[in-house]
ZAMARGU-4260 file (C-alpha; in steps of 0.2 Angstrom, whole numbers, plus 5000, padded with zeros to 4 digits):
<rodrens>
0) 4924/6245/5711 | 4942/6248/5712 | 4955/6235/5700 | 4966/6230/5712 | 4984/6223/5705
5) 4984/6203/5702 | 4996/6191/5709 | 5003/6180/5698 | 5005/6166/5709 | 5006/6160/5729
10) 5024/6166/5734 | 5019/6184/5738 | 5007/6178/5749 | 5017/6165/5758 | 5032/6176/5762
15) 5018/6190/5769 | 5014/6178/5783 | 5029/6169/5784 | 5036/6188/5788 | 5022/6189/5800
20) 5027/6173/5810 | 5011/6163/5808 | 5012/6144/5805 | 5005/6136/5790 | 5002/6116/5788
25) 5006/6118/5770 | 5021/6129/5772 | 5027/6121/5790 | 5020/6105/5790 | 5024/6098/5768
30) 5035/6107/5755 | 5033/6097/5738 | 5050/6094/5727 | 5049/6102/5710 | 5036/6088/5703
35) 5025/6092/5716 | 5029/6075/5725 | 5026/6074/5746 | 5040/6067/5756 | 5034/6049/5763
40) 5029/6052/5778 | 5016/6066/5774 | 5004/6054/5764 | 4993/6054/5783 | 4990/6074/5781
45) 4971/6078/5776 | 4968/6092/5766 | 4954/6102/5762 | 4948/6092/5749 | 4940/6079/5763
50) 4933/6099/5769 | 4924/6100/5752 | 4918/6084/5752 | 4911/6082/5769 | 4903/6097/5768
55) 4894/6094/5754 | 4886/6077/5759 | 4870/6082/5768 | 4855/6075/5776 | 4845/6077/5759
60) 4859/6070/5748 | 4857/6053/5760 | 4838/6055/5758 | 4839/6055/5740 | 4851/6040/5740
65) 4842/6031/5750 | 4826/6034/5742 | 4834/6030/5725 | 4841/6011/5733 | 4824/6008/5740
70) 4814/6010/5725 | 4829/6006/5710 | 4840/5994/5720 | 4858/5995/5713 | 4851/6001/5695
75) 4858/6018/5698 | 4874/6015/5706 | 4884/6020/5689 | 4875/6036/5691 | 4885/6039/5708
80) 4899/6033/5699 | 4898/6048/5686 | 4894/6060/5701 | 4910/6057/5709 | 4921/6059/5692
85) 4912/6076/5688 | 4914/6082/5705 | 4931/6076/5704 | 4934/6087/5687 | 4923/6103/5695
90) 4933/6104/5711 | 4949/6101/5703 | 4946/6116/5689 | 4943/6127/5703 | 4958/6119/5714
95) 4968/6123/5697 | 4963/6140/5693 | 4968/6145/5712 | 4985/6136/5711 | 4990/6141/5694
100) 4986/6160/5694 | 4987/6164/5713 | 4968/6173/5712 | 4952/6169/5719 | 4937/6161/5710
105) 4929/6176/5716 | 4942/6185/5705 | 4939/6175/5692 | 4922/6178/5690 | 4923/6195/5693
110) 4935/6197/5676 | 4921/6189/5666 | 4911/6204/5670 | 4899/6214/5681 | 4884/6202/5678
115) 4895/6188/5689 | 4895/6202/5703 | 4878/6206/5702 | 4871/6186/5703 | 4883/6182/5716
120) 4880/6196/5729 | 4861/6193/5730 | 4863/6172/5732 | 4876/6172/5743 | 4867/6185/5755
125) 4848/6177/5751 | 4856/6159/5752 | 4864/6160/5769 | 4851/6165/5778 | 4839/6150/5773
130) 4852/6138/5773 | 4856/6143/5789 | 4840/6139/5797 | 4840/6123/5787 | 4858/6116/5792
135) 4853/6121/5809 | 4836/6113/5809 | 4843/6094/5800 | 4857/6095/5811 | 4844/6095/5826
140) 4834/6080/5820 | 4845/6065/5825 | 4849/6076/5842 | 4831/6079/5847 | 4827/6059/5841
145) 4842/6055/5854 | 4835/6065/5866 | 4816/6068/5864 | 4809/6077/5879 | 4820/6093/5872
150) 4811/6103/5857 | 4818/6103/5842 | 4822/6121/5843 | 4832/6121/5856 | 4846/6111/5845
155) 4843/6120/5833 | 4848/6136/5840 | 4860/6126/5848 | 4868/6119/5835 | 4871/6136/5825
160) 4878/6144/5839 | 4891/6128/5841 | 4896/6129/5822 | 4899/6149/5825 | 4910/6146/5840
165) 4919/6133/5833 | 4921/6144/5817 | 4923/6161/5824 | 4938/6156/5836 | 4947/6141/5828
170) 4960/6142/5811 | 4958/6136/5799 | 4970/6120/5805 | 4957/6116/5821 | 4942/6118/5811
175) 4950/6104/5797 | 4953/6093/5813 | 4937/6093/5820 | 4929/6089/5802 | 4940/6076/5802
180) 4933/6067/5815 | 4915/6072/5812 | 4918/6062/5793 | 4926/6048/5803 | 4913/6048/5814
185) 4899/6048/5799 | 4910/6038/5788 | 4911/6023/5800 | 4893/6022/5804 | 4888/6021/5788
190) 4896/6012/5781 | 4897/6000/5795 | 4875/5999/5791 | 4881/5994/5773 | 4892/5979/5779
195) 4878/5974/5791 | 4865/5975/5779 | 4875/5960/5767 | 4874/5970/5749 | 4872/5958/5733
200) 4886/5960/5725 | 4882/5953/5708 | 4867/5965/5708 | 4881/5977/5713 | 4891/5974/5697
205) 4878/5975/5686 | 4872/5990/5691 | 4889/5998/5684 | 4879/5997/5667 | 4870/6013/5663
210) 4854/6009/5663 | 4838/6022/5665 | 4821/6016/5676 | 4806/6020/5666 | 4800/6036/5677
215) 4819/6039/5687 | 4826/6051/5677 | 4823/6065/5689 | 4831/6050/5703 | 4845/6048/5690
220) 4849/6065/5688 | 4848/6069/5706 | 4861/6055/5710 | 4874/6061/5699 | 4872/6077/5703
225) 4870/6077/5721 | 4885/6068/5725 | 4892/6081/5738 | 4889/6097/5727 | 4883/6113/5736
230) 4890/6131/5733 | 4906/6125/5744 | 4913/6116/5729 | 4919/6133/5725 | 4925/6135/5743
235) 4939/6124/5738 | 4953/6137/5733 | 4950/6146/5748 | 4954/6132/5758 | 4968/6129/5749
240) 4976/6144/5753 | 4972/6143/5771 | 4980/6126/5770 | 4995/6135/5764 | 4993/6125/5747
245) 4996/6141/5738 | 5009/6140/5721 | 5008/6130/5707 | 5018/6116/5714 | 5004/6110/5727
250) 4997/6106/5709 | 4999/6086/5710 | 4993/6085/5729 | 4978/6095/5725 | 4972/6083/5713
255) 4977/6068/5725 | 4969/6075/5738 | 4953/6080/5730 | 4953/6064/5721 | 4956/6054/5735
260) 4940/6064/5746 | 4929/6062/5732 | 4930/6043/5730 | 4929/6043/5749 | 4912/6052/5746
265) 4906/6039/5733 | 4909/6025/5745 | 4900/6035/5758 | 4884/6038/5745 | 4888/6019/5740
270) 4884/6014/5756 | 4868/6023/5759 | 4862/6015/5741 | 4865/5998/5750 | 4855/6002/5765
275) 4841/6008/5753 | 4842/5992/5743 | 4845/5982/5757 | 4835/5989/5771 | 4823/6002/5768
280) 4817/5992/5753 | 4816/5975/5760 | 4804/5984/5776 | 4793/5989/5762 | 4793/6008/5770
285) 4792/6025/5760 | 4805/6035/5765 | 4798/6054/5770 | 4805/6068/5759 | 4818/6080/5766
290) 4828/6076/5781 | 4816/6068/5790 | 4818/6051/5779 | 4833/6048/5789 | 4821/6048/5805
295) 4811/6033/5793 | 4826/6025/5792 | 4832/6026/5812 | 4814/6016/5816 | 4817/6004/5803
300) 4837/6001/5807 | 4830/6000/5828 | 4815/5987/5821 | 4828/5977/5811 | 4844/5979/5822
305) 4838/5984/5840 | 4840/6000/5848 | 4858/6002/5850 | 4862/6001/5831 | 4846/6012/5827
310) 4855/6025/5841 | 4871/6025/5831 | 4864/6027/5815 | 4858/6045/5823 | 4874/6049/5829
315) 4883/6048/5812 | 4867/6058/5805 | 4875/6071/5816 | 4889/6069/5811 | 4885/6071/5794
320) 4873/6086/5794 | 4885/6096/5809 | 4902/6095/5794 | 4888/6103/5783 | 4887/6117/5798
325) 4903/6123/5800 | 4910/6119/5783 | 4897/6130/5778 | 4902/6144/5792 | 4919/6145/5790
330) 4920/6141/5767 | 4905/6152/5763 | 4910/6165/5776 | 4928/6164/5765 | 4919/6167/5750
335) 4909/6181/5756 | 4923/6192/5763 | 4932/6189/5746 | 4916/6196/5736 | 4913/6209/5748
340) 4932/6215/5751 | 4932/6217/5730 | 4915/6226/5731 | 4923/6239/5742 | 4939/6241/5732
345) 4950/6232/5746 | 4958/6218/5734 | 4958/6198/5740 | 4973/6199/5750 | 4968/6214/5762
350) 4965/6208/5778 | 4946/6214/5778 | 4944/6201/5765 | 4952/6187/5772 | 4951/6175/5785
355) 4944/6182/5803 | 4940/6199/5795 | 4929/6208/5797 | 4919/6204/5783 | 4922/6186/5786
360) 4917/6187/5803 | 4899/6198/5799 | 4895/6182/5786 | 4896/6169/5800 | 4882/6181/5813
365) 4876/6182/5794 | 4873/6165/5795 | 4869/6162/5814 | 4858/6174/5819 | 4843/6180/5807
370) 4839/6161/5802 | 4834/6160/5818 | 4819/6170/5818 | 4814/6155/5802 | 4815/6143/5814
375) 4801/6152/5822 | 4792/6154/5809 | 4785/6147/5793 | 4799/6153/5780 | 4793/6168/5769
380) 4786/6164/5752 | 4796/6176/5743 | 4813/6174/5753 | 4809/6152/5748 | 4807/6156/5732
385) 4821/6167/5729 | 4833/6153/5737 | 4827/6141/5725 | 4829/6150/5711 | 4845/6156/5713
390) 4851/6141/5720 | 4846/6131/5706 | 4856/6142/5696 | 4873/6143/5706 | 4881/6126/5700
395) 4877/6127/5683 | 4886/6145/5684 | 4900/6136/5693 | 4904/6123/5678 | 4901/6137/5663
400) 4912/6148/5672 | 4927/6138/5672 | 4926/6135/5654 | 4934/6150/5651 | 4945/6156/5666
405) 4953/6140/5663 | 4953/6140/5646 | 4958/6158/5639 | 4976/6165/5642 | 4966/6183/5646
410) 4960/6176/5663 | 4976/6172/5669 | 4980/6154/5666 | 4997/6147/5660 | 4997/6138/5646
415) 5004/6123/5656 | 4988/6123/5667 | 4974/6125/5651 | 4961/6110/5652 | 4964/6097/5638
420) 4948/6092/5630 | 4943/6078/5640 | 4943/6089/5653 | 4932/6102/5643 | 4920/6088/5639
425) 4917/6083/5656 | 4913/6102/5661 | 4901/6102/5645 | 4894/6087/5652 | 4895/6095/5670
430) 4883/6112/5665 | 4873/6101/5656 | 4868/6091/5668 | 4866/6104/5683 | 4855/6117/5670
435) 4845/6101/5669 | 4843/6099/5687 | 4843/6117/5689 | 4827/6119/5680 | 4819/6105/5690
440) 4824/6114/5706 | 4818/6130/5699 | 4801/6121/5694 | 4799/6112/5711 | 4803/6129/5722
445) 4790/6138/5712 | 4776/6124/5713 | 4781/6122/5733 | 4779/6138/5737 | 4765/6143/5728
450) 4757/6128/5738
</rodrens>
C-alpha cells in the first residue's frame, strides 16, 4: 500500500471544490466565527449528526426496548441514560479526530498498523451483504403488514432498490433531507404512542437510579449499548465532510450537533420503554424476538387503540427501519471507498475514494444486489456466523481505537484537541461495555447457527 501525504486540516480540501464550483451547506450555507459560534439564524440547520443517529436506531433496538419496558418497567431507563452519554463521547471522538487532523477514521486506523486493514476489509465486505438482506427484509415488515395480499419479498427487493436510487443519484445534501423527514416522521409516531399511553412519571424518576433486575444484565447491557450504535457511528466524520464541516473550527457545532441528535435518540428509545411499560406490559403479550416484535406490538396498539393508531404505528416503523437503509447505503458505501481507495494506493481525497466514486458507487450494488439471493434463501451458516462474529467485534474496535488516535501526538492530533481524562474514562467504560456485549453476541451467533 502506497503512503500517501496527510493533510493537516480541512482548508485544502474546501478550496479544491470551492475551485471546482460545487455548493457545500457547510461552506455556502454556515461559516463559524473564530470560536466556532453559528450566526443566529443557522440554529434550524441539521447536520449529520441527526444522519448518525437515525441510522443507528433500528427495528431490533426498538424490539429490545420494548421487550426491556414490558418485562422491567422503568427500571432500566438509567441504562438509556448512559447509552446516550457514551454514544455522545464515541461519535464526538470520531467527529474530533476528523475535524482536528483533516484525515479519515479509516486513516486513523490504518496508522495503528496492518492488523486494522486486515479486520476491517473482511467485515465490512462480509457485513454488507447480510445486513443488506436484513435492512431490506425489516424495512418490508410494517409495508407488507399495510398491505398484506403483497409477499414479503417483493418489498424487500423493493425497498433495497429505493435506498440505492435514492443513494446512488442524490448528494449528500438530498439524502440528509429525506432522512430528515423519515426521523420526523418516526420521531412523531412514537413518541406520540408514549403520550397516548399515559407514562408514570414517579416510576419514571425513580428508575434514574441504577438499579440491576435479578436475571437482566444481558437487558441492561443491551439497552446501553444499543442505543443507536451500528458500524455507522464511525460514518460520522465522513459525513461531516460532505456537510462541508471540515477544519477545526466546526469543532463546537459538531459536538452541538451530535449532542443535540443523541438526546433526540434517548427520547426516541425513552418513548419505546413507555410503550413497553405502559402497553405491551399491561396486554400481558411476549414480544417475539427480532423485528417481528414490532408486528406484536401493531396487534396489541390496534386491540387497544383501534385500527388507525395500530396503522400509524407501522408507518413510523418504516420510517425507522428505511433511515437505517439508506444511511447504511450512502455512510458505509463512504467508508468502503475510503478503505479500498487506501488499499489501492489512491489516498482519501482521490476522487475513486470519495463520494460517487467508483468505489463508492460498487459498495452500494455491493449492498443491493447479492443480499438478494438471502432473501431467497435460508442464509449460509458460515456467512451468519462470520457476521456475527465480526460484528460483535467492530464497536469494541471503534472505542479502543480512539484511545490512541486521539490521545498520542503521533497519530496526528493537536494538543488542543487530546481527550481529558473524563473523556478517556468514558471510552474505557465504552470498550468495556461493548467487549462485554461483544462476547454475548459472539456466544449467541455461534449457538444460533449451529442450531
Amino acid at each position: 500500500m502506497t503512503e500517501q501525504p496527510q493533510h493537516q486540516d480541512g482548508d485544502g480540501y474546501k478550496a479544491h471544490h470551492v475551485a471546482k464550483g460545487e455548493r457545500h451547506a457547510g461552506f455556502d450555507d454556515i461559516e463559524p466565527d473564530a470560536d466556532g459560534n453559528l450566526p443566529p439564524q443557522k440554529w434550524k440547520i441539521i447536520g449529520p449528526g441527526l444522519v448518525v443517529a437515525a441510522t443507528g436506531v433500528g427495528a431490533a433496538d426498538m424490539v429490545a426496548t420494548l421487550a426491556a419496558g414490558s418485562r422491567y418497567g422503568y427500571m432500566l431507563l438509567w441504562a438509556v441514560v448512559v447509552g446516550v452519554i457514551l454514544k455522545i463521547v464515541l461519535v464526538e471522538g470520531a467527529g474530533r479526530y476528523s475535524l482536528a487532523t483533516g484525515k479519515t477514521i479509516f486513516e486513523g486506523w490504518r496508522s495503528l498498523g496492518k492488523w486494522t486493514v486486515w479486520y476491517f476489509g473482511p467485515y465490512i465486505l462480509i457485513w454488507g451483504i447480510v445486513y443488506g438482506a436484513s435492512a431490506m427484509s425489516s424495512t418490508a415488515l410494517p409495508l407488507a403488514a399495510l398491505f398484506p395480499g403483497i409477499p414479503l419479498w417483493v418489498f424487500a427487493i423493493a425497498t433495497g432498490l429505493a435506498g440505492f436510487v435514492l443513494v446512488w443519484f442524490n448528494r449528500y445534501a438530498v439524502f440528509e433531507k429525506i432522512t430528515a423527514v423519515l426521523v420526523l416522521l418516526m420521531f412523531i409516531t412514537i413518541v406520540g404512542l408514549a403520550v397516548i399511553a399515559v407514562p408514570n412519571i414517579p416510576d419514571m424518576l425513580a428508575g434514574l437510579i441504577p438499579r440491576l433486575p435479578e436475571d437482566g444484565i444481558l437487558y441492561t447491557l443491551a439497552l446501553a449499548g444499543g442505543v443507536g450504535g451500528t458500524i455507522t457511528l464511525a460514518a460520522y466524520g465522513y459525513w461531516l465532510r460532505e456537510k462541508g464541516w471540515a477544519t477545526p473550527r466546526f469543532m463546537r457545532v459538531m459536538r452541538i450537533d451530535n449532542t443535540m441528535a443523541y438526546v433526540m435518540t434517548g427520547i426516541f428509545v425513552l418513548s419505546m420503554l413507555i410503550v413497553g411499560a405502559e402497553v405491551v406490559s399491561v396486554a400481558g403479550v411476549t414480544i417475539s424476538a427480532g423485528d417481528k416484535g414490532l408486528l406484536d406490538l401493531n396487534r396489541v396498539l390496534e386491540e387497544r387503540y383501534g385500527v388507525v393508531i395500530g396503522k400509524a404505528f407501522l408507518v413510523g416503523f418504516f420510517g425507522a427501519a428505511f433511515s437505517s437503509v439508506i444511511g447504511v447505503w450512502n455512510g458505509v458505501s463512504l467508508m468502503f471507498a475510503d478503505f479500498w481507495g487506501n488499499f489501492r494506493g489512491k489516498g482519501s481525497d482521490h476522487p475513486d475514494s470519495r463520494a460517487h466514486g467508483k468505489y463508492f458507487r460498487f459498495y452500494i450494488l455491493w449492498l443491493t444486489f447479492p443480499p438478494m439471493l438471502l432473501l431467497m434463501l435460508d442464509q449460509p451458516i458460515g456467512l451468519v456466523l462470520a457476521y456475527g462474529v465480526l460484528g460483535a467485534l467492530f464497536m469494541p474496535f471503534l472505542a479502543i481505537t480512539l484511545l490512541p488516535l486521539l490521545n498520542v501526538k503521533k497519530y496526528g492530533i493537536p494538543d488542543e484537541w487530546r481527550n481529558k481524562w473524563y473523556t478517556n474514562l468514558a471510552l474505557v467504560i465504552t470498550a468495556l461495555l461493548f467487549i462485554s456485549l461483544g462476547v454475548y453476541q459472539l456466544i449467541n451467533s455461534i449457538m444460533s447457527a449451529l442450531k
